[in-house]
C-alpha positions as CSV (number, residue, x, y, z in Angstrom):
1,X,10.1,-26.6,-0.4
2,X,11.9,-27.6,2.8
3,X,12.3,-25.1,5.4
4,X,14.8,-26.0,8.5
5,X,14.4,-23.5,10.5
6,X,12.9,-25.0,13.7
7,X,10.4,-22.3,14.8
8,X,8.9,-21.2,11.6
9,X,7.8,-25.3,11.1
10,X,6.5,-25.3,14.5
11,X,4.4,-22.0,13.8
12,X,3.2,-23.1,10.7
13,X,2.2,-26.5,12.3
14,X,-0.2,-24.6,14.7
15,X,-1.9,-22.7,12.6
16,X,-2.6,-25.7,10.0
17,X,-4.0,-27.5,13.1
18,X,-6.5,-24.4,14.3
19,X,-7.3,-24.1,10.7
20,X,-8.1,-27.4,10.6
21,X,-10.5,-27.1,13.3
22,X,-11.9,-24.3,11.9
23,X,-12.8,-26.1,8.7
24,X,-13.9,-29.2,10.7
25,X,-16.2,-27.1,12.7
26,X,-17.1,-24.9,9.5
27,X,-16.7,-21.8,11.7
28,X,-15.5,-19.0,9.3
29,X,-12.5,-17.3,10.5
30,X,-10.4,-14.5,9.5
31,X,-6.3,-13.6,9.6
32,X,-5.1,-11.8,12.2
33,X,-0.9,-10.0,11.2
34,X,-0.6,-7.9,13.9
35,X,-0.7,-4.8,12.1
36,X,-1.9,-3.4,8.8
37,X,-1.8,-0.2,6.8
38,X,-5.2,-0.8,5.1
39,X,-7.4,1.7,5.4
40,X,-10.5,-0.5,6.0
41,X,-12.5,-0.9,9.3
42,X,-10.9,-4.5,10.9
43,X,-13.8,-6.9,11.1
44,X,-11.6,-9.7,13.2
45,X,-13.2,-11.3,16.1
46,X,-10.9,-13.1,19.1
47,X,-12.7,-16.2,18.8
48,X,-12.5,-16.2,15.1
49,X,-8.9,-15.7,13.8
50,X,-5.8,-17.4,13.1
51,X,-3.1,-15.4,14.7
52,X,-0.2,-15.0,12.4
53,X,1.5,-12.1,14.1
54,X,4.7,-14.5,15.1
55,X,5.5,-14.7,11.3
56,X,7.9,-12.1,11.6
57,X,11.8,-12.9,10.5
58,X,13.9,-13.4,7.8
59,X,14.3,-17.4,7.5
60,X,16.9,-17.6,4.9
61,X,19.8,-15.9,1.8
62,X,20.0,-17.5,-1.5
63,X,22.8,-15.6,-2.5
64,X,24.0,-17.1,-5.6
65,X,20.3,-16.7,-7.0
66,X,19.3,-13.3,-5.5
67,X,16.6,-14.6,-3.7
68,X,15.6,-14.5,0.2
69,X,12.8,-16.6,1.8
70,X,11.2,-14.0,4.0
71,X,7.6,-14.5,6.5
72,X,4.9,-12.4,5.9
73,X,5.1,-9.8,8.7
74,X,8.6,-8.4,7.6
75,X,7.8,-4.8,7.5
76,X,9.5,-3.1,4.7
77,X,12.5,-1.4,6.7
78,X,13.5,-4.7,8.6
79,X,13.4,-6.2,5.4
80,X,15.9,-3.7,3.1
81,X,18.5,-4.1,6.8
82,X,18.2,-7.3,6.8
83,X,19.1,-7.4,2.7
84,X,21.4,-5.1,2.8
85,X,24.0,-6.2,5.1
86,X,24.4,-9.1,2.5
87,X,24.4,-6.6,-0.7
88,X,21.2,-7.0,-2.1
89,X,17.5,-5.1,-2.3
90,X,14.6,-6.2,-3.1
91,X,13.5,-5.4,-6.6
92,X,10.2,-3.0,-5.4
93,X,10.2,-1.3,-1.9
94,X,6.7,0.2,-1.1
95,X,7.5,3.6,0.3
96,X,5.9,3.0,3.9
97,X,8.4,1.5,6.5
98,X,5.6,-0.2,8.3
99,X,4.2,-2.1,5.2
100,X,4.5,-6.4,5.4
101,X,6.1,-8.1,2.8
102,X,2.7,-10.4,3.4
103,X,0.6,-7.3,2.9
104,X,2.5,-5.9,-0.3
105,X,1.6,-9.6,-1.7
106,X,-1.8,-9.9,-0.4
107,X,-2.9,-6.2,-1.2
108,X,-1.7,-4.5,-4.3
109,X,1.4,-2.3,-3.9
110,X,3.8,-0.5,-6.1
111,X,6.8,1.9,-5.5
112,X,9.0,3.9,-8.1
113,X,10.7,0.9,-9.4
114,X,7.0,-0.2,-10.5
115,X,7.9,0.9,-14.0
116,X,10.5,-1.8,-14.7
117,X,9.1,-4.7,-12.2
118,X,5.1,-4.2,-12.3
119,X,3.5,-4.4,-8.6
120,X,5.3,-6.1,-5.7
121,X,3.9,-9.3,-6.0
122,X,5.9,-10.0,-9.4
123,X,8.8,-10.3,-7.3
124,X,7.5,-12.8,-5.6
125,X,8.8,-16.3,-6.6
126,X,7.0,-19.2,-4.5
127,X,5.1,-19.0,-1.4
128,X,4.1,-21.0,1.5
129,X,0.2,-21.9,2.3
130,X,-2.0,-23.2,5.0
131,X,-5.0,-24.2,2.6
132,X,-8.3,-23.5,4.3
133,X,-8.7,-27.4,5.1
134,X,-5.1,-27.1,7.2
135,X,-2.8,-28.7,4.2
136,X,0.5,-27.0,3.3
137,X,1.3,-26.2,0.0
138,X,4.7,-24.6,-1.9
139,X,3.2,-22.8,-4.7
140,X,5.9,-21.7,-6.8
141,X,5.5,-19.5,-10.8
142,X,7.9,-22.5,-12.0
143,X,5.1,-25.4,-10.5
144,X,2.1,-26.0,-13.3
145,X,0.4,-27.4,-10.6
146,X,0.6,-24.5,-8.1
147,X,1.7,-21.9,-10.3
148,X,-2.4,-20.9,-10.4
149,X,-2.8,-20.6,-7.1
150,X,0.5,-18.1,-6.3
151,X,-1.0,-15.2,-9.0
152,X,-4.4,-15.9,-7.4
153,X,-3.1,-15.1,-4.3
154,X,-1.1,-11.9,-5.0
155,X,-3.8,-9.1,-4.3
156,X,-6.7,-11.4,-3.1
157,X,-6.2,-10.1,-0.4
158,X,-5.2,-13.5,2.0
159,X,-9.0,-14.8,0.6
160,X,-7.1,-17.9,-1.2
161,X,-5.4,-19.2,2.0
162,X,-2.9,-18.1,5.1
163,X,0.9,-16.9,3.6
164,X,3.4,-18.2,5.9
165,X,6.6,-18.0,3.9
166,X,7.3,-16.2,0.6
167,X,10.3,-16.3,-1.9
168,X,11.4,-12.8,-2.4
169,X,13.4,-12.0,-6.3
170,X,16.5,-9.7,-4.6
171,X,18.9,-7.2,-6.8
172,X,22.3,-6.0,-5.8
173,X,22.5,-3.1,-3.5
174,X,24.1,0.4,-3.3
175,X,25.2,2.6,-1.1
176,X,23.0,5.7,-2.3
177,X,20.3,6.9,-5.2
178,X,20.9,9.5,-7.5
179,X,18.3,11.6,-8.2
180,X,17.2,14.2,-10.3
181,X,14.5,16.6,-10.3
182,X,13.1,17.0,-13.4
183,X,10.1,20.2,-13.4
184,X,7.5,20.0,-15.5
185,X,4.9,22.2,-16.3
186,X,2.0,19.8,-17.4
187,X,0.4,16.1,-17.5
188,X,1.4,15.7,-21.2
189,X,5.1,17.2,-20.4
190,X,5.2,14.5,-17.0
191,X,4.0,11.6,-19.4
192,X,6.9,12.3,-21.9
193,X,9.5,12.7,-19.3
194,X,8.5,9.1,-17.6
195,X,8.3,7.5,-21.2
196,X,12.1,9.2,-22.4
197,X,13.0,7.6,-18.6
198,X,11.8,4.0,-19.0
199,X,13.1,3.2,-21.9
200,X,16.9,4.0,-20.1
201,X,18.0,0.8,-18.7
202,X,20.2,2.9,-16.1
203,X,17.1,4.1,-14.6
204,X,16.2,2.2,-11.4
205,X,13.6,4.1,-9.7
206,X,11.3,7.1,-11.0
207,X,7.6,8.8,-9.5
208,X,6.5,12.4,-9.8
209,X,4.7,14.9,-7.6
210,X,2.3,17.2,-9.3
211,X,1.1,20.0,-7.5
212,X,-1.5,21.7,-9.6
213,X,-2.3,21.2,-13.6
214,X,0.5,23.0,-14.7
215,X,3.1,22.7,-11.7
216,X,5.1,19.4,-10.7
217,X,8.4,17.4,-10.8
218,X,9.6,14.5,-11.9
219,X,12.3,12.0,-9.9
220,X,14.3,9.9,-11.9
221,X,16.4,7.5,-9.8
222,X,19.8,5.6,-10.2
223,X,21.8,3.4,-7.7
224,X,24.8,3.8,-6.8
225,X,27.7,3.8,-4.8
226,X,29.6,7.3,-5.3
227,X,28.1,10.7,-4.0
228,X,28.0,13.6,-5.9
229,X,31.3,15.5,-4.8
230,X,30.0,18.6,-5.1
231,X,27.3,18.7,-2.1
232,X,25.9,16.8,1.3
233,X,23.9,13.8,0.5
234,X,20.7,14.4,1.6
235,X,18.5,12.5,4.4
236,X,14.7,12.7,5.3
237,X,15.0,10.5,8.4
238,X,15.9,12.9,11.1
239,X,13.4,15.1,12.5
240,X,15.5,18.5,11.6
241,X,15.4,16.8,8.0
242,X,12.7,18.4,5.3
243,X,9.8,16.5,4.4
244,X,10.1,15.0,1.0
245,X,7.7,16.4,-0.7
246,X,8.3,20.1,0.6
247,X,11.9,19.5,-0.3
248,X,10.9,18.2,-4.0
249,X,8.3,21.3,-4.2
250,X,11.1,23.7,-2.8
251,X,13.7,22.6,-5.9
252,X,10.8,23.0,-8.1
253,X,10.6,26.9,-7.1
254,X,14.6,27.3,-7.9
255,X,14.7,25.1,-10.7
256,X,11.3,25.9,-12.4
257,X,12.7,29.3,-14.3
258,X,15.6,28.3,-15.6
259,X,14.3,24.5,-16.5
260,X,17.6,23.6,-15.1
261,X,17.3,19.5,-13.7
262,X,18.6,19.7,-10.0
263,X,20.8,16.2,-8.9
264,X,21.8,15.0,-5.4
265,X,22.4,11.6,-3.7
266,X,20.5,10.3,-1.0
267,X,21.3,7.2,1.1
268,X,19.5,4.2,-0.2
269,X,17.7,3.2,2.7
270,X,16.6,7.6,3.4
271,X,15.5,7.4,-0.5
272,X,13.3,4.0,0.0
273,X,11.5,5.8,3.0
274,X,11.4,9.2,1.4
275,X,7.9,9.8,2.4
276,X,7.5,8.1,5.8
277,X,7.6,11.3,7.7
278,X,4.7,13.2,7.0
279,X,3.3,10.2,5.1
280,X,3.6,11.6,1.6
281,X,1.7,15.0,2.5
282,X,-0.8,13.6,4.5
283,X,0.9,14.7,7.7
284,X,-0.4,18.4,6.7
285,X,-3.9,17.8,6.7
286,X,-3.3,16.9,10.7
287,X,-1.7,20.3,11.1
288,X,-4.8,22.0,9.6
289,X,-7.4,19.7,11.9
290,X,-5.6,21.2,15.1
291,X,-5.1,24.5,13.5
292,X,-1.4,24.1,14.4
293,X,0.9,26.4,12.6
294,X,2.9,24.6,9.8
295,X,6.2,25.7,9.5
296,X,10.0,24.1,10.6
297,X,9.8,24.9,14.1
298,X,6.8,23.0,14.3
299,X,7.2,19.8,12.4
300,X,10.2,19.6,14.6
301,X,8.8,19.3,17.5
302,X,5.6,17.2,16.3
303,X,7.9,15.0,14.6
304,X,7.6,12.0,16.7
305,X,3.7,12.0,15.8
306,X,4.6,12.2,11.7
307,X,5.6,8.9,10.7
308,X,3.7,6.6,9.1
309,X,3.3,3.5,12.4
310,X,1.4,6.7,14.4
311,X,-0.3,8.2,12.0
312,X,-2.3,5.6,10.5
313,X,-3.0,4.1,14.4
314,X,-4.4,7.4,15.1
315,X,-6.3,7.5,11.4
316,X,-8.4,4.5,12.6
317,X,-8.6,4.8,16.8
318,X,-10.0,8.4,15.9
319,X,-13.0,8.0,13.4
320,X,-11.5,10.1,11.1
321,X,-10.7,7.2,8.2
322,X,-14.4,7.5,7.6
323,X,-13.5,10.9,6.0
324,X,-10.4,10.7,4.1
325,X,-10.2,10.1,0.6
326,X,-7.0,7.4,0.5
327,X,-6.9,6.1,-2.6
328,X,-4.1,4.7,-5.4
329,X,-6.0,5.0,-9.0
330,X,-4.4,4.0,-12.1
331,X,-4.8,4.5,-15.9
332,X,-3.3,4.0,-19.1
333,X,-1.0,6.9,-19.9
334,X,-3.3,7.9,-22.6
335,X,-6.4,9.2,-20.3
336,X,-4.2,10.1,-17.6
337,X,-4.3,13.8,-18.3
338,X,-8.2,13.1,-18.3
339,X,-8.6,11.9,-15.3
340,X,-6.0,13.9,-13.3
341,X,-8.3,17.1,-14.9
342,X,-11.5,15.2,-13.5
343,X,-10.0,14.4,-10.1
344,X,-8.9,18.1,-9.6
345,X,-12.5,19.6,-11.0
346,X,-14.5,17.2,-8.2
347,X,-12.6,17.6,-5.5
348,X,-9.3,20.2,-6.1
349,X,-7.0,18.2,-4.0
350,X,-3.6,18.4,-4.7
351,X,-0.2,17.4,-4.3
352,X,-1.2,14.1,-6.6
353,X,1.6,11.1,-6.3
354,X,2.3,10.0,-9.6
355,X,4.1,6.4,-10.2
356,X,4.3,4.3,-13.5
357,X,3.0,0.9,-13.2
358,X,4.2,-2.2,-16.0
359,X,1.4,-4.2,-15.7
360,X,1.6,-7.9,-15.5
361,X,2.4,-10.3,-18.8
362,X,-0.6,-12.1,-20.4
363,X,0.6,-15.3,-19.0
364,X,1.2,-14.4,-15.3
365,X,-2.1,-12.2,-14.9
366,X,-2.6,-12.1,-10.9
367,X,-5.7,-11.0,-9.4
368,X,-5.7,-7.5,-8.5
369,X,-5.1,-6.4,-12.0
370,X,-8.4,-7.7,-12.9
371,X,-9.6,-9.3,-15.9
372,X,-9.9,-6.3,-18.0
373,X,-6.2,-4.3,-18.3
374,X,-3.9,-4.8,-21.2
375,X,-0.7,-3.7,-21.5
376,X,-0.5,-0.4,-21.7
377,X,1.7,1.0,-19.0
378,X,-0.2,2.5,-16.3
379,X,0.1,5.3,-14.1
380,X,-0.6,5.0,-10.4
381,X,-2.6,8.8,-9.1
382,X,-2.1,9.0,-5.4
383,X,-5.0,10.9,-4.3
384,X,-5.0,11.8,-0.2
385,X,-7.3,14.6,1.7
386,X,-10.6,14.8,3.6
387,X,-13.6,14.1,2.0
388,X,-17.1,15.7,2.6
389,X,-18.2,14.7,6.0
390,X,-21.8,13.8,5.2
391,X,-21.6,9.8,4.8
392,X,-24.0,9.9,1.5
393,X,-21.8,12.5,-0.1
394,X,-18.5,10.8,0.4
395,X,-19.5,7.4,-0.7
396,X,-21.2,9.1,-3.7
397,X,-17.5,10.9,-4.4
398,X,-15.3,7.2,-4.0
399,X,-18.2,5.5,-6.4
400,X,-17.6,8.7,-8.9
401,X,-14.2,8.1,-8.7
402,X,-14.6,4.1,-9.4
403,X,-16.6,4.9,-12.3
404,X,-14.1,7.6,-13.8
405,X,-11.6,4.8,-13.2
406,X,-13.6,2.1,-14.8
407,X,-14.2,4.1,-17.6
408,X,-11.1,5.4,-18.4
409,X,-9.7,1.5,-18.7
410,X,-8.0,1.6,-15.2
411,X,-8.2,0.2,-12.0
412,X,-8.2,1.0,-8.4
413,X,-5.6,-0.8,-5.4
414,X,-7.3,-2.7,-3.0
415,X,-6.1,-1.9,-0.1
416,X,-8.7,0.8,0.8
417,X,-12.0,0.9,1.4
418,X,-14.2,-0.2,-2.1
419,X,-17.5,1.4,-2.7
420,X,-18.9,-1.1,-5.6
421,X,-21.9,-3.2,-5.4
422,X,-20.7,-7.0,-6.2
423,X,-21.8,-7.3,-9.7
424,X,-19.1,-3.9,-10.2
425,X,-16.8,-5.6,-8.4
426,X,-16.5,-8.9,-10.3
427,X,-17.2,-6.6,-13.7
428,X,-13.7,-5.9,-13.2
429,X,-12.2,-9.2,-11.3
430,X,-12.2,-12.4,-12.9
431,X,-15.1,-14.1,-10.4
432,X,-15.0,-17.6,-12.5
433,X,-11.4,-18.0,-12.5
434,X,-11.3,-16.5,-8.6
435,X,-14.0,-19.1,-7.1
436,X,-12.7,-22.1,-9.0
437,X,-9.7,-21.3,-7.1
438,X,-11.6,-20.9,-3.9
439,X,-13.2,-24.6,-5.0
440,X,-10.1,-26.0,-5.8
441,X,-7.9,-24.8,-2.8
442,X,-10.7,-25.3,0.2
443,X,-10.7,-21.4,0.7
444,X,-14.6,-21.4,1.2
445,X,-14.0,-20.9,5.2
446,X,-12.2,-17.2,4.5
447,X,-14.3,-14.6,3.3
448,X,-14.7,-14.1,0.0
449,X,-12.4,-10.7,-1.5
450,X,-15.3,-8.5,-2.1
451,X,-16.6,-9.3,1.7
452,X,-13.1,-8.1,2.5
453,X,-13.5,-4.7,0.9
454,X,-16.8,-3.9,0.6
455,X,-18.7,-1.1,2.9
456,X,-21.9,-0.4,3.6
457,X,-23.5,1.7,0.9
458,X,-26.4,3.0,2.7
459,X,-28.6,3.0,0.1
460,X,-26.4,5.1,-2.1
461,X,-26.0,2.5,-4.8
462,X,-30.0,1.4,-4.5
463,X,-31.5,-1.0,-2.1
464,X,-32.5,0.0,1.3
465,X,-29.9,1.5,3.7
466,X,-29.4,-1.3,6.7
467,X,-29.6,0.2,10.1
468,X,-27.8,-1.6,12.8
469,X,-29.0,-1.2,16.3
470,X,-26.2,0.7,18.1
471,X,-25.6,0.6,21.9
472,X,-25.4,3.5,24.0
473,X,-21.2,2.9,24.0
474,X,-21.7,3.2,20.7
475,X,-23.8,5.8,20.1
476,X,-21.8,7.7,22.7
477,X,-18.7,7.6,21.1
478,X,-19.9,8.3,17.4
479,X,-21.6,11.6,19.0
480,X,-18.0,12.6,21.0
481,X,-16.2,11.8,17.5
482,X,-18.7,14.1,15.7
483,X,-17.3,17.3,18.3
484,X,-14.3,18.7,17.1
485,X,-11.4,17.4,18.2
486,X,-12.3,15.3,20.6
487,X,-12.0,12.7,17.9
488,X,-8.2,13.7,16.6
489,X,-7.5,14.1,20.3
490,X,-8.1,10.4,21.0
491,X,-6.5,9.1,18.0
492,X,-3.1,11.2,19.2
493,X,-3.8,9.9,22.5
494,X,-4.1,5.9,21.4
495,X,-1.4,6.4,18.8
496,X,1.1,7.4,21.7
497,X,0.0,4.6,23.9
498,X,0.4,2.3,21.0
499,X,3.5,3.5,20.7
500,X,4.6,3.3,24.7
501,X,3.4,-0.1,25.5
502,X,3.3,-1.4,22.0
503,X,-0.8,-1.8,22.1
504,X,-2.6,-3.1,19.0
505,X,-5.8,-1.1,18.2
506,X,-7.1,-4.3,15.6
507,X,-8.1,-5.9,18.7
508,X,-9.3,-4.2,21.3
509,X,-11.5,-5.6,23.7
């Protein structure tokens, strides 16, 4: 694949040359974007990383074929303006503005469009890679030489080799979504509502929001391009707007008695982005940690601190990430209702995100499905809240919650942290077909994918627990983040400097 565009080749040239000094010096190294909305502790050293931060425009429209070469650190809402002002959308939008197009690839993400496409990396086409040994390859699905290496990319998590240019699958674009709220009153009743849904080929976009066993609502989605005459299409991106998910539970209240469906059209680009303020519901749990009242007055005025760039700097600068249960799960409709009913018994956290998932055909299998899902739609279980604060006990709950998962023939996403020991991990990945890749492709200078998402255990899962000699800094600041709130406060206070002089807390001094 040719690419003219003078500055993306001259970026790419420099980081096949420092990779290639890398290799020749066999110094392992690591990817640095910029950003990230994983929830895992950054392990990145200065002296250690190729800096791929620059990678961020839209190179070029294809659009007689739909199609838009894009580099990795697009984030989500530069990358539906940039599509729409030439009529198109990409096929799956992950719901958080600040979340890379190299990311959604690399990691494993899904939105409520995830029921017709599968996860967001089906939609991508062909990508550009600095190999490990500094070579640059155009893997592309239609390539039998490179089409291996493209699905062993897409949720490995940049272990494979450094994305610098992806071919993005685009759909044409309307104006607004339809949507109807559809209540239900239990798992079985969500299940058949998302089946009736999926097999309507009218139906662009559809997730669910249950907030207890027998309370929730479905949202069924259609594009298009004429409001509904009879009322105010609705926004969520202004701060006197409603939170999504308090608007979604509020319709529930009026709607539930009379099992009427409620319908209103929202502006595409306010739909996409839904649950950006107040990060699904997780903006909430902040207001209880500063025992701040919750009410309309007050998200108003907090609203600058309730979208999703500030609240996930201020997740990791305050400690707190150590805590919270963040976590996609998916299983096959059939033990969903199982497992929702498990998850609720262990920890009784609720709203729970609910999005159906088409998993990938037999002959495009990618990585972060794993070896072992069929073909079964899934459904993805957002599960978001504070753990228990003693170390032991929470990595006890996430390894419960593997297990459940495991068992009940699903699988979890890879962006957050991962609490198996590495002969659970590749139980579930295909290791062979992953390190012959690794072999093939000269990745053995990046870390492996489980030493990307593995934590410490200590000693939970057997073995001895390692203890690292801390220094005083350190011990210092894990005592201040153990008194409440001095740990919140600081994460508020970093977040707003982030925000003020554009700061980057992945690499702090």
């Amino acid at each position: 694949m040719l690419v003219s565009d003078e500055h993306h080749k001259s970026a790419v040239a420099d980081i096949a040359e420092k990779t290639r000094q890398f290799h020749q010096s066999r110094t392992p190294f690591r990817i640095y974007h910029g950003s990230t909305l994983s929830t895992r502790v950054s392990a990145r050293k200065r002296d250690q990383i190729i800096d791929v931060s620059a990678l961020n425009r839209v190179i070029h429209f294809d659009e007689s074929r739909k199609r838009v070469l894009v580099e990795p650190n697009v984030p989500m809402d530069a990358l539906v303006t940039a599509t729409t002002a030439h009529g198109l959308l990409p096929q799956i939008v992950m719901e958080l503005p600040n979340i890379t197009v190299g990311g959604g690839f690399s990691g494993t993400s899904g939105e409520s469009s995830s029921f017709r496409y599968g996860l967001f990396d089906r939609t991508i086409k062909a990508a550009e890679i600095v190999l490990g040994n500094g070579d640059v390859v155009w893997a592309s699905e239609d390539d039998p030489e490179t089409r291996e290496l493209l699905l062993g990319c897409a949720g490995s998590c940049g272990t494979l080799g450094i994305i610098t240019l992806l071919e993005m699958q685009l759909v044409e674009a309307k104006s607004y979504v339809e949507l109807i709220y559809i209540p239900v009153s239990s798992v079985q009743e969500s299940l058949r509502v998302l089946e009736d849904a999926e097999k309507d080929p009218s139906v662009d976009y559809m997730d669910g929001i249950l907030f207890s066993m027998n309370s929730g609502v479905i949202m069924i989605g259609r594009l298009t391009d004429t409001p509904l005459p009879e009322r105010k299409p609705q926004t969520f991106d202004k701060a006197a707007d409603p939170w999504f998910y308090l608007h979604a539970e509020a319709i529930l209240k009026r709607t539930l008695h009379g099992n009427t469906p409620y319908k209103e059209t929202i502006p595409v680009k306010s739909y996409l982005f839904r649950y950006d303020r107040g990060v699904f519901w997780s903006g909430l749990r902040a207001f209880k940690y500063f025992m701040t009242p919750f009410n309309r007055l007050t998200r108003y005025l907090l609203d600058p601190f309730m979208y999703t760039r500030t609240m996930i700097h201020a997740l990791h600068r305050s400690g707190l990430s150590s805590q919270t249960i963040i976590q996609d799960l998916a299983v096959p409709y059939r033990n969903a209702e199982d497992f929702i009913r498990w998850t609720d018994e262990r920890t009784g956290l609720w709203p729970l995100w609910l999005c159906p998932v088409k998993p990938s055909p037999p002959d495009a299998k990618n990585f972060s499905m794993g070896k072992n899902i069929g073909q079964d739609m899934l459904l993805d279980v957002g599960i978001w809240g504070m753990g228990p604060r003693d170390p032991h006990e929470f990595i006890r709950l996430n390894r419960d919650f593997e297990a459940k998962v495991e068992e009940l023939g699903g699988l979890k996403c890879l962006y957050a942290h991962a609490y198996y020991t590495e002969d659970e991990f590749w139980r579930i990945y295909d290791e062979d077909r992953y390190m012959a890749l690794r072999r093939r492709w000269h990745a053995e200078s990046l870390p492996s994918v489980y030493d990307k998402v593995k934590v410490d255990l200590k000693g939970v899962a057997g073995g001895e627990e390692v203890h690292r000699k801390e220094s005083w800094v350190e011990w210092a600041r894990r005592r201040i983040w153990d008194i409440y709130p001095l740990g919140g406060l600081y994460g508020i206070a970093s977040a707003t400097k982030g925000l003020l002089v554009q700061s980057d807390f992945l690499l702090k001094k």
